[in-house]
N, C-alpha and C positions, 0 to 999 in steps of 0.2 A: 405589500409584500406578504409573500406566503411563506407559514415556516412547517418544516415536517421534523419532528425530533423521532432520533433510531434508536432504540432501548435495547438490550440485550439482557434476558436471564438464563438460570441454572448454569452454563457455563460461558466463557471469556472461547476469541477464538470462535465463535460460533457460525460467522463470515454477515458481522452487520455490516462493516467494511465495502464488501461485495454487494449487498442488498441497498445499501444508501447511495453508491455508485450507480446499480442498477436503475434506482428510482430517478436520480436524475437525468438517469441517461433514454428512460421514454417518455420524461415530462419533455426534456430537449425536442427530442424526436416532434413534439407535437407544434415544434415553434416558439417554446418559452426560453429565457433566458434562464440559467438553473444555475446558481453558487454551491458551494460546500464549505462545510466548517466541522470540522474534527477535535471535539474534548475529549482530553489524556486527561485523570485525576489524580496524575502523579505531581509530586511536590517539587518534580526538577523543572529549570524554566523551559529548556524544550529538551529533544531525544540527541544532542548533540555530543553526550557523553555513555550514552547508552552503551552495554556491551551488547554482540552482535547478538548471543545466547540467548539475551531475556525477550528481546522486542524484537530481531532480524535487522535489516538494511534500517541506515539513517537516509530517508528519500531528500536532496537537497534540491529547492525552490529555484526557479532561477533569480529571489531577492539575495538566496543565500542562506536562507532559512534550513534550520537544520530541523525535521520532522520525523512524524511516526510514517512507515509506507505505506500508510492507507491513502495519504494526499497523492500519492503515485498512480494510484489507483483511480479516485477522482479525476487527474489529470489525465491518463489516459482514456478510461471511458468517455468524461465529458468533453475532450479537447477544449483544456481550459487551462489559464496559467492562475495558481493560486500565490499568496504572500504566506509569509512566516506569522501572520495574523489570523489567517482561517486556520491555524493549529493552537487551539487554548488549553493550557493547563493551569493547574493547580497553583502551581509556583508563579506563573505570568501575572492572574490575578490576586494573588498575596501582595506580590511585589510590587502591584498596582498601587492598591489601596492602602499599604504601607507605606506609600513615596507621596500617596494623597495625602495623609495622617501625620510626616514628617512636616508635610511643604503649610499645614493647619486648615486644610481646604475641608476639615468637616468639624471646625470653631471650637476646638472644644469636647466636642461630644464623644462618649463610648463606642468605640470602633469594635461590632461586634458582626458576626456569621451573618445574622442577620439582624438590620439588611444591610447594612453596610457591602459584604462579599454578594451576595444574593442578587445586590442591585447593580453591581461592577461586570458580575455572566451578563445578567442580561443589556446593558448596557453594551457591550462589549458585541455581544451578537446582533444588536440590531445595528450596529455603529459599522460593522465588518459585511456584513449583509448586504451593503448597499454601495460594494465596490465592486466594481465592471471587474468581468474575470474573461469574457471572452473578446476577439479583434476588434470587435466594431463599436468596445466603448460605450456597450448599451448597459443600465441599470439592470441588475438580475431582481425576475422576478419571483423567482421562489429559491427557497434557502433550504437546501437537505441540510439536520446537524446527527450526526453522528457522537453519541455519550458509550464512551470506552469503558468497558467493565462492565460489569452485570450487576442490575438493580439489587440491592440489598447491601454493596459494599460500602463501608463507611466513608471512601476518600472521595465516593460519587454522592455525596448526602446535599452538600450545599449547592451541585447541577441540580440533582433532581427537585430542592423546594425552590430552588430559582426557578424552573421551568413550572411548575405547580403553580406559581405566582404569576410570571410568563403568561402562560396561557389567556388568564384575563385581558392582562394587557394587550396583549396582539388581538381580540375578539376570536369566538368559536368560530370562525367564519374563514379564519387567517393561520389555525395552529390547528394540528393533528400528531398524533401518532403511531410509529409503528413499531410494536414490539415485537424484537423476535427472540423465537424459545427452541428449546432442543425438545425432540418428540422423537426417544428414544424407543431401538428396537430389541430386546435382548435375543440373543441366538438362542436362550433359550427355549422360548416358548413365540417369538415369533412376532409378537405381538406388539403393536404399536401402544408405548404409556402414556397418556396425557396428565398424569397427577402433575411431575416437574413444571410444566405450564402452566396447568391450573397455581400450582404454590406462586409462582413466578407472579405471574397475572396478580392475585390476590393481595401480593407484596409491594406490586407497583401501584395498585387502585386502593392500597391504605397509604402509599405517599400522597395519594392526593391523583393522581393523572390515572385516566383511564386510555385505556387505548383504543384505536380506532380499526388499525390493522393487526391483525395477532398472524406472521406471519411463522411458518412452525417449517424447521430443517429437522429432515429426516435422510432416511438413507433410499426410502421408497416412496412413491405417492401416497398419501392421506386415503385412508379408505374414508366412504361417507360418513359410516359413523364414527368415528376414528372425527371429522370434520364436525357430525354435531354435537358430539361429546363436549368438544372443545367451547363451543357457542353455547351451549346450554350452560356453562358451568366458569364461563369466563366473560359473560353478558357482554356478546356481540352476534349479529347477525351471522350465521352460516356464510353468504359470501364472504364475510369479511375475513374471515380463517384462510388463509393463502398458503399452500403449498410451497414449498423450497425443497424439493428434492435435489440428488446428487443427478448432476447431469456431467457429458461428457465434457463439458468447457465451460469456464466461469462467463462466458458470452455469452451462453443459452440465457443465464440468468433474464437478465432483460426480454428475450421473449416469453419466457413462462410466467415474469407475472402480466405483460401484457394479454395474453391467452387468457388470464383467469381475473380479466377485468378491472385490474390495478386504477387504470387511467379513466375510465368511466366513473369508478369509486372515485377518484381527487375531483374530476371534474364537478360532481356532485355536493362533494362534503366542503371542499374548497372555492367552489366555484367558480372553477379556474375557463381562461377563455379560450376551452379546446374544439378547433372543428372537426365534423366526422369526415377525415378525407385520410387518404392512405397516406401512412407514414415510412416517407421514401429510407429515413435514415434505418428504420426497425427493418426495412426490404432488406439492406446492405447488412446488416449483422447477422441477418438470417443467411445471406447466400453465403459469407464468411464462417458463419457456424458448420453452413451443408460440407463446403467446401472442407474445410480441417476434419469432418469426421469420416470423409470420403478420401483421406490419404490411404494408400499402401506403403509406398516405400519409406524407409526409415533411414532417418541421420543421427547418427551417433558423435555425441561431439562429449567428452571428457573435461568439466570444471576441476580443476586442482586447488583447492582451499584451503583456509585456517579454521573457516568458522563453520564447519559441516555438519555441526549436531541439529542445526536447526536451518530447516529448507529456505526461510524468508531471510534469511542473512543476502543472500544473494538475488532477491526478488527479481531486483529491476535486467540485471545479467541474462539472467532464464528468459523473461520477459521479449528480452531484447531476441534472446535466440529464438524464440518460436516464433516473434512477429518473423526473423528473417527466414526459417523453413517453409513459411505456410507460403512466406514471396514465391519459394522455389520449388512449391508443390511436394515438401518433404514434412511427415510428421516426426518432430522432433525426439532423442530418448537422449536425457543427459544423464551419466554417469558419473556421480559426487566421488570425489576421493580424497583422503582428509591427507594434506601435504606431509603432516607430522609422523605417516605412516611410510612414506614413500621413500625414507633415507635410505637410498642400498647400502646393504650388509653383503659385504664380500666374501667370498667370491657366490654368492645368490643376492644377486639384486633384486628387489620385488619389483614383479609387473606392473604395469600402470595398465590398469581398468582389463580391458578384455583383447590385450595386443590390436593385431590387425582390423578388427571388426570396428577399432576407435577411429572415425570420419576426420577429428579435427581433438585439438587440446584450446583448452582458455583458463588461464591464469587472471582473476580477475586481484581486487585491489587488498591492503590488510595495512599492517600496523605489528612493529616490534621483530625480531632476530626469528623469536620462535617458528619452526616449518618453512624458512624459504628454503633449506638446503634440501627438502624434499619437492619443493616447487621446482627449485633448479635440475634435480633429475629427470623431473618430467618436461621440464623445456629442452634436455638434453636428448633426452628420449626422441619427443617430435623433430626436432635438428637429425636424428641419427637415423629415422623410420621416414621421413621425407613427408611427416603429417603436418597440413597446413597448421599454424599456431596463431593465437593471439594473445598478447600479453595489455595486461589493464594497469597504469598506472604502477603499484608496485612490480607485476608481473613482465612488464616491458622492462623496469630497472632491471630486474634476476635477468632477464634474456642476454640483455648487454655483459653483465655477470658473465655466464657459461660460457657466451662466446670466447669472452677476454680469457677465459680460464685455459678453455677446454679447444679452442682454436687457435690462438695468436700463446700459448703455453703461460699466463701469468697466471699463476697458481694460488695466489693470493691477492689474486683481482674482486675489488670491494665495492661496494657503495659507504663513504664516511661515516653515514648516519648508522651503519651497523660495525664498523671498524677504523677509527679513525686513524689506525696505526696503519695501516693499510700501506705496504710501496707501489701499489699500482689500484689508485681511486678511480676506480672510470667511471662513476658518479659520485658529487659533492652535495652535500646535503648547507643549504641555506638555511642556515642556526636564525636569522635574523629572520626570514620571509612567517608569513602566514598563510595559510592554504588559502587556494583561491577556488573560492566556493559561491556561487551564480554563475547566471545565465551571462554570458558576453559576445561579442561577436573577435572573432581571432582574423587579423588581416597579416595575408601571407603577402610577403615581397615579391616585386613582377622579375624574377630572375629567371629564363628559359635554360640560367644551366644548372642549376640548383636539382634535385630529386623528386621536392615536392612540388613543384609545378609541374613534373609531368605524371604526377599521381593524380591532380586534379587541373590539368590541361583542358579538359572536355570542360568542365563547369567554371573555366576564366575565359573560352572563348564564347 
């Protein structure tokens, strides 16, 4: 087993996310089996209570697992299905070695950071490592791990001397690392700064791990020296300083570090078992990248939200929309609009987004009374302008809503779970049920007079 750990300093956000996705998505490329494991160093057992503000969307597994949306991310690049297992935090191994501690399985002894916790990460990662994640049920050979937050902060102290310890055990042969750093530009003068690096770097090779990749996100390509600055003063060879410029699609990613030798580097320092033969998968993300930057025409489709302050609230939603524009040769523009804002004030109703020029509306999912009567305008609106609509989970409930309202005249047409006074429920909220959260498969009845058999008539003959 091969392990690569993704380190991030000077700031959080910096898209290691994206870059440990990437990694496994041109190791894949080369024939390898490739896993992922995501450490949060937060103290909750997972993101299932998360507000949407601080972390975005809660990405759910098909075990059921409630996560950070980076495993979303994994999942879609690598085409892999992950468990609630390849997401480790804080609080999972606490609550570990606390339930070990209870049950007397360490006789006695001072249950301390280390190693007691120290020993439970790595334990944990090599124990999850070596669970088949793609169809065919084969042992993955190399383990991207992804450590959340930026070297230096204290709730990531007992990953990173676990991994410092790690490293032996696995042999040099079998662990690597890549760090990645911000290699800011100021408008002012222009100029590319390596110091934050350098400190970053310097902070992480006094925990003990040196890195292997020093991969540096900028807003431009790396000038050379700008590249040996970095190698002279962060004791790594000049190849190994990798560029992450902003590119036009998070897809590029994976070819740019391919271009600047990523995978010759692993095959090297890993000695991993790659041939030199073209990599059909990397051909396909490449004609998929040509393709998306080669759109003209634009689809404008309007999200109506609660949780608008922050773009990843709605990751996977967007996600879903661009894969389907690029189907239909349209580059996507979605226009956020925060529900809360959208209450008409009579007799001036505020507009929703940019009137006619809006292609479609989508109502995706939320939680709580606050902003639906601004969502229900806007599903009123599209009813009234004749713009296709989609509503998500809550967004489909509000639709039944407006109609019941604003069609059939119940004025006081409800869902119970927001008014259980309500004389006309045209949804009942089930106080007893629990949300039904994985992957299942849903069997429709063979009724030819039913609606939805001839929604999906074509895919039951």
């Amino acid at each position: 087993m091969k392990y690569i750990l993704v380190t991030g300093g000077v700031i959080s956000g910096i898209g290691k996310g994206i870059i440990a996705s990437s990694v496994g998505t041109i190791l894949k490329s080369c024939g390898l089996h490739v896993t992922a494991i995501k450490i949060d160093p937060y103290i909750n057992i997972d993101a299932g209570t998360f507000s949407p503000y601080e972390h975005g969307e809660v990405f759910v597994l098909d075990d059921g697992g409630e996560v950070d949306l980076d495993l979303g991310n994994y999942e879609r690049f690598l085409d892999i299905r992950l468990t609630r297992d390849n997401n480790l935090t804080t609080g999972k191994i606490y609550q570990s070695v606390i339930n070990k501690e209870r049950r007397g399985d360490y006789l006695g002894k001072t249950v301390q950071v280390v190693p007691h916790i120290t020993d439970a990460i790595q334990d944990w990662v090599m124990k999850q490592a070596k669970v088949p994640v793609d169809d065919d049920g084969m042992e993955p050979q190399v383990c991207v791990i992804e450590l959340g937050g930026t070297v230096g902060d204290i709730e990531s102290m007992p990953f990173i001397e676990a991994f410092r310890q790690f490293q032996f055990k696995a042999k040099r042969e079998n662990f690597c690392n890549i760090h990645v750093s911000l290699v800011p530009q100021p408008s002012a003068t222009g100029e590319q700064k390596t110091k934050p690096t350098q400190n970053s770097v310097r902070e992480l090779r006094g925990l003990g791990i040196s890195p292997d990749l020093i991969m540096c996100r900028c807003s431009t390509p790396l000038d050379n020296s700008v590249k040996e600055k970095i190698s002279m003063f962060c004791h790594v060879q000049p190849e190994q300083v990798i560029c992450v410029h902003d590119v036009s699609s998070i897809y590029r990613v994976p070819l740019l570090l391919e271009d600047q030798g990523v995978v010759n580097y692993f095959c090297r320092r890993l000695d991993l078992p790659i041939e030199s033969r073209p990599r059909k998968m990397l051909t396909k993300w490449k004609e998929m990248s040509d393709r998306s930057d080669r759109l003209l025409e634009h689809c404008s489709i309007a999200l109506v939200g609660k949780y608008t302050k922050f773009s990843d609230s709605y990751a996977s939603v967007i996600k879903a929309l661009e894969h389907s524009a690029l189907a239909i040769s349209q580059k996507l523009e979605v226009k956020v609009s925060a529900s809360a804002r959208l209450v008409p004030v009579p007799p001036h109703p505020r507009p929703l987004c940019s009137g006619p020029m809006v292609l479609g509306i989508l109502v995706p999912g939320g939680f709580g009374v606050r902003g639906t009567e601004g969502k229900m305008h806007a599903i009123s609106w599209a009813r009234k302008q004749k713009k296709p609509f989609l509503g998500v989970c809550l967004g489909m409930q509000l639709a039944v809503c407006e109609f019941a309202r604003n069609v059939l005249g119940w004025a006081d047409a409800n869902s119970t779970e927001f008014d259980p006074e309500s004389k006309h429920p045209v949804e009942n909220f089930m106080g007893m049920q629990t949300m039904w959260m994985k992957g299942t498969d849903t069997v429709l009845k063979y009724d030819p007079s039913r609606q939805c058999y001839s929604l999906f008539e074509s895919q039951i003959n």
